[in-house]
Structures are given as structure tokens and as C-alpha cells.
C-alpha positions as CSV (number, residue, x, y, z in Angstrom):
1,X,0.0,0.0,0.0
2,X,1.2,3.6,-1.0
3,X,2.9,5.7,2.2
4,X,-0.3,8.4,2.2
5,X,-1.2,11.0,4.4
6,X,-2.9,9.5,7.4
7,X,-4.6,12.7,8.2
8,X,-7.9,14.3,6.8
9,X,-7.8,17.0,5.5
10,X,-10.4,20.3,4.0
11,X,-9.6,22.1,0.8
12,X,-12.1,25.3,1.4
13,X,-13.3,27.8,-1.4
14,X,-12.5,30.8,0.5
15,X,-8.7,29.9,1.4
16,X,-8.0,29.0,-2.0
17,X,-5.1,30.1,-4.1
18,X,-5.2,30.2,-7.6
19,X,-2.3,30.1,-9.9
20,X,-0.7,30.1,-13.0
21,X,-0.3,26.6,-14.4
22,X,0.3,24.8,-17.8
23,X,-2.2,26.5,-19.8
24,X,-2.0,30.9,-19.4
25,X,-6.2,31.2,-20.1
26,X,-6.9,29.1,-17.2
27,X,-6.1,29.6,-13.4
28,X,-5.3,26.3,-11.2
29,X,-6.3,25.3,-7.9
30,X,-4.6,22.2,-6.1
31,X,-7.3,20.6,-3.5
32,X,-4.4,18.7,-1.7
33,X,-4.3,15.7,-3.3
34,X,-0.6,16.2,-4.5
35,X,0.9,16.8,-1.2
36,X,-1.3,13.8,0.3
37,X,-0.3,11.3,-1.9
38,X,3.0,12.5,-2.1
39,X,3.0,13.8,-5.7
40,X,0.8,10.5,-7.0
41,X,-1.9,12.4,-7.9
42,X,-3.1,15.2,-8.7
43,X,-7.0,16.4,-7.9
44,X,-7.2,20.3,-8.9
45,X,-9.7,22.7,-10.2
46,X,-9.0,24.6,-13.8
47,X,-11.1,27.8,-14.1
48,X,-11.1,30.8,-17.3
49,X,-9.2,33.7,-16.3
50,X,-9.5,35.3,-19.7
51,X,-12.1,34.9,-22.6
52,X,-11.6,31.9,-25.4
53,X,-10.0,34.1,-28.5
54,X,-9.9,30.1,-30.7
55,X,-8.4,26.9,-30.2
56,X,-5.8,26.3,-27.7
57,X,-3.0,24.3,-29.2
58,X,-3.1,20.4,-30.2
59,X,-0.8,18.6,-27.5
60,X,-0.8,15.1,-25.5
61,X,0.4,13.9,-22.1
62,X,1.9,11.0,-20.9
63,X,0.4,9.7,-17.7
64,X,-1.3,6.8,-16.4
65,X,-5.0,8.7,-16.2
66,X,-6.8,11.5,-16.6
67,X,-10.4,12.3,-16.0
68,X,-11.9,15.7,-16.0
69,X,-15.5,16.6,-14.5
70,X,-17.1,19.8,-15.7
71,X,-18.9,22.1,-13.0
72,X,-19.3,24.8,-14.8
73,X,-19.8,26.4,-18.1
74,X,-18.5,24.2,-21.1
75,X,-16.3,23.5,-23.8
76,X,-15.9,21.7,-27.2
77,X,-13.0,19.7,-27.0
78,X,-11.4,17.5,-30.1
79,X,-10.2,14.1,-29.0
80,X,-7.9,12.3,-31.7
81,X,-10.0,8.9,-31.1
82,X,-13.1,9.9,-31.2
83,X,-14.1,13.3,-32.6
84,X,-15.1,16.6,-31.3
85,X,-16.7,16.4,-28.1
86,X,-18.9,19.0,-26.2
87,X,-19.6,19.0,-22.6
88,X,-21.4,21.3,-20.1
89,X,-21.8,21.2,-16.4
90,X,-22.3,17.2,-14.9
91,X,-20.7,16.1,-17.9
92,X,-16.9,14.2,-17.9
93,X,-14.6,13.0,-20.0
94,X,-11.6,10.4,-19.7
95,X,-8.5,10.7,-22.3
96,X,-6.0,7.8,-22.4
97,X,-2.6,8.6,-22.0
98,X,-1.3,9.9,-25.0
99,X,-4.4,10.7,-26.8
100,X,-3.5,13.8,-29.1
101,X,-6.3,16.3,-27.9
102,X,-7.2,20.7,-27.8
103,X,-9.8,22.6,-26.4
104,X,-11.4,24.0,-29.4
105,X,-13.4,26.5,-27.4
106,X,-15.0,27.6,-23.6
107,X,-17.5,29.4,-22.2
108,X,-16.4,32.5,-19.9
109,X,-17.6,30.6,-16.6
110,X,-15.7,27.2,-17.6
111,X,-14.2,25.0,-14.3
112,X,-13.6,21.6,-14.4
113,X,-12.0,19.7,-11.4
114,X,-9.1,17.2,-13.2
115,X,-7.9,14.3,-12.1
116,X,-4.2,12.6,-12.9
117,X,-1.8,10.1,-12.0
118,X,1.0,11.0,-11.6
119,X,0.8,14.3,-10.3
120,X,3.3,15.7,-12.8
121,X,3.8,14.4,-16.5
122,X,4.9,15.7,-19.5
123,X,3.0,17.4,-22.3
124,X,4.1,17.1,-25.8
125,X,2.8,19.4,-28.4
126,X,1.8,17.8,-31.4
127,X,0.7,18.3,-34.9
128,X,-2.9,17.8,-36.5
129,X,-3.0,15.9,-39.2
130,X,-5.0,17.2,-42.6
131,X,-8.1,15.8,-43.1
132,X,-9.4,15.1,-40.0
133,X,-13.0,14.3,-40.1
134,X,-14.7,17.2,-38.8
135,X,-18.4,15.4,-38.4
136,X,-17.4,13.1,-35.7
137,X,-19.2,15.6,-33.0
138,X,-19.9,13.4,-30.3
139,X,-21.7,15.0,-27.3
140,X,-20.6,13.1,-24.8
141,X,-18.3,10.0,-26.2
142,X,-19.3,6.4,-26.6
143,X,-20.2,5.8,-22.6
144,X,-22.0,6.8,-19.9
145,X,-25.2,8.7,-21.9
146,X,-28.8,9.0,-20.8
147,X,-31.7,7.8,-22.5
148,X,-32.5,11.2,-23.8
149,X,-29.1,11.9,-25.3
150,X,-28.6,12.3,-28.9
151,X,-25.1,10.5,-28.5
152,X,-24.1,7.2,-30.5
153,X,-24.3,4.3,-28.8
């Protein structure tokens, strides 16, 4: 079993500090998680500090997971395997580790909370390739959609 924190722990709103992370547009907010697990992984809000002005950049990490829950706002996001995506508040979405991905676009109110393992990893920029087939819009991926969703199945 890992050597974890053996303490509980609080990660209030009102004491929180926001800073500058991988991505300028967005402010980041660690909830602990990192410093609990000792750097095994990472649990921390992402939150628009500045309008969308387009896409914002094509790039992929390599980690062993990473899930991301919307809270607010939304986004359309491109994921290499299966299309454009576009979530709102309730809505997640998981990317396998190197999955060639980009934020296409977000709403002025967009926070997710993200979830990775490790803590740290790297993030490669990468290159689209032409052609991509724009009409893959799925709205909220292959798994997880209600009966009223006009999602594939």
C-alpha cells in the first residue's frame, strides 16, 4: 500500500489560491491531493481567467490517467479517437494517456476539477494531421449517456 497521508484534511473555497499553471487562459487550484499522496496524484480545479479568442493548441500527455468533471460552463473539445466532443456542467470525460487532444473553445464561466496520476507528467505538443473528419461531433463520447441523449451508442 502507497505511504499516504494518514490525516484528513479540508480544501475550502474561501482559502484558495489560484495560480498560474500549464495553460496561461486558465487559473489552477490544487485541493491537496498532491501533497497527500506525495505527488501521486493530482486532484485540482482549472477555471477561465481570460475569454476563449480560438483553439488552444493540439498537444498530449503521458500519464497513467486522466479524468476531467465539468462544473461549470462548457467546452468543445477535439479528441484524436473519437471526434469533437462537447460537454457542459455534470458532464466528464476520460483521455487515455497519449491521446492527441485541444480545447477548441470555452465558455467564460468554464471550471472543471481534473484528475491525474501522476501528479506531474509531460506534455508534448503535437501536430494535426489534414483531413481530420470534422463530423465526428460526439456529445458526450461512446459511454456513460442518458436515455435522452442524442449521443451514439
Amino acid at each position: 500500500m502507497a505511504d499516504y497521508s494518514t490525516e484528513s484534511y479540508a480544501s475550502y473555497t474561501k482559502c484558495a489560491e489560484w495560480v498560474t499553471g500549464l495553460r496561461p487562459y486558465f487559473r489552477y487550484r490544487d485541493l491537496g491531493v498532491k501533497g497527500a499522496t506525495n505527488g501521486d496524484i493530482m486532484v485540482q480545479v482549472l477555471r477561465a481567467n481570460q475569454p476563449c479568442t480560438g483553439a488552444l493548441g493540439y498537444h498530449s500527455h503521458t500519464l497513467e490517467f486522466q479524468l476531467s468533471i465539468m462544473i461549470k460552463g462548457s467546452a468543445r473539445i477535439y479528441l484524436e479517437d473519437i471526434g469533437e466532443i462537447e460537454v457542459e456542467a455534470g458532464d466528464a470525460w476520460y483521455q487515455p494517456s497519449g491521446i492527441k487532444h485541444e480545447v477548441l473553445e470555452y465558455s467564460d464561466d468554464f471550471e472543471t476539477i481534473e484528475i491525474t496520476l501522476p501528479a506531474e507528467f509531460p506534455t508534448h505538443d503535437e501536430t494535426r494531421e489534414r483531413g481530420y473528419d470534422e463530423s465526428r461531433v460526439y456529445w458526450l463520447g461512446k459511454y456513460g449517456q442518458s436515455d435522452g441523449c442524442q449521443c451514439p451508442r
